[in-house]
C-alpha positions in Angstrom: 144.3 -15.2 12.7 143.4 -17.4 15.1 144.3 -17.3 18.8 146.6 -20.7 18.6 148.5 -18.9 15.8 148.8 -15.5 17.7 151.0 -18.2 19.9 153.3 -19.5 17.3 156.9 -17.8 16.7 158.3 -16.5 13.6 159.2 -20.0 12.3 155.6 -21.5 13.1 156.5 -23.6 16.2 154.7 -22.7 19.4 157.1 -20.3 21.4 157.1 -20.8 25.0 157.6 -17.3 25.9 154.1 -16.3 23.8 152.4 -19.5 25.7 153.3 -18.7 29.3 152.8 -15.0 28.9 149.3 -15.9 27.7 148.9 -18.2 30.6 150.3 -15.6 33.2 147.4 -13.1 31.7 144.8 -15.9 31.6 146.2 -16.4 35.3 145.5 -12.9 36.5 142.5 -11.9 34.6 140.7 -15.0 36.8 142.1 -14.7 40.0 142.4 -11.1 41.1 138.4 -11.0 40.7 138.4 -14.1 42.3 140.3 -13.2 45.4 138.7 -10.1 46.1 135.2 -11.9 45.9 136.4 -14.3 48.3 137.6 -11.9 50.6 141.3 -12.7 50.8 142.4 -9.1 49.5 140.8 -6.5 51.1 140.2 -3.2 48.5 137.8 -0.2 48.0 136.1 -0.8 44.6 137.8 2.6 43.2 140.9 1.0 44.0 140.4 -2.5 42.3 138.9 -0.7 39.2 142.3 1.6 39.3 144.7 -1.5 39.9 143.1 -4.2 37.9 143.5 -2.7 34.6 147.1 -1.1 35.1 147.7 -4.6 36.3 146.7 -6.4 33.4 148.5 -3.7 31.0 151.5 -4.4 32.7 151.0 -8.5 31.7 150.0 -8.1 28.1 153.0 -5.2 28.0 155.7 -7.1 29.6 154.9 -10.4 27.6 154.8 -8.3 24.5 157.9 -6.2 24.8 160.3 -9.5 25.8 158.8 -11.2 22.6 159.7 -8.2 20.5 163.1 -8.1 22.0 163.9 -11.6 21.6 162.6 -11.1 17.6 165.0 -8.6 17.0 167.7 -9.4 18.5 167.5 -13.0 17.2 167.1 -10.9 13.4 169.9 -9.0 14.1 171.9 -12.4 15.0 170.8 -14.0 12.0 172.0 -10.6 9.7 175.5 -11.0 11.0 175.9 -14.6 9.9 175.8 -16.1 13.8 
């Protein structure tokens, strides 16, 4: 599997959901380091290593769990006939 195809829905178009969830994480894996480096957020490293990753789970979890909402409740349209 490839990442391009980790991006493409059940009927093998590119879902936009899938591509700006993994644009959002892309987002906020580079620029949280990148703030803090430059100064413009002011945190003890215990704290950053405590927030980063909770952050990042809550990206990857969020994007996930709406996609796997959408999937099944656009299966369970398609089971009664809509």
């Amino acid at each position: 599997m490839t990442i391009l195809n980790a991006l493409k829905g059940a009927g093998g178009d590119f879902e936009v959901q899938r591509i700006l969830g993994a644009f959002g994480t892309i987002v906020y894996i580079m620029t949280a380091p990148a703030l803090v480096w430059a100064g413009k957020v002011q945190v003890s490293f215990e704290g950053f290593c405590m927030a980063y990753p909770a952050g990042l789970g809550g990206c990857v979890l969020t994007c996930a769990g709406a996609i796997a909402l959408k999937d099944r409740q656009l299966a369970k349209a398609k089971a009664e006939g809509l």
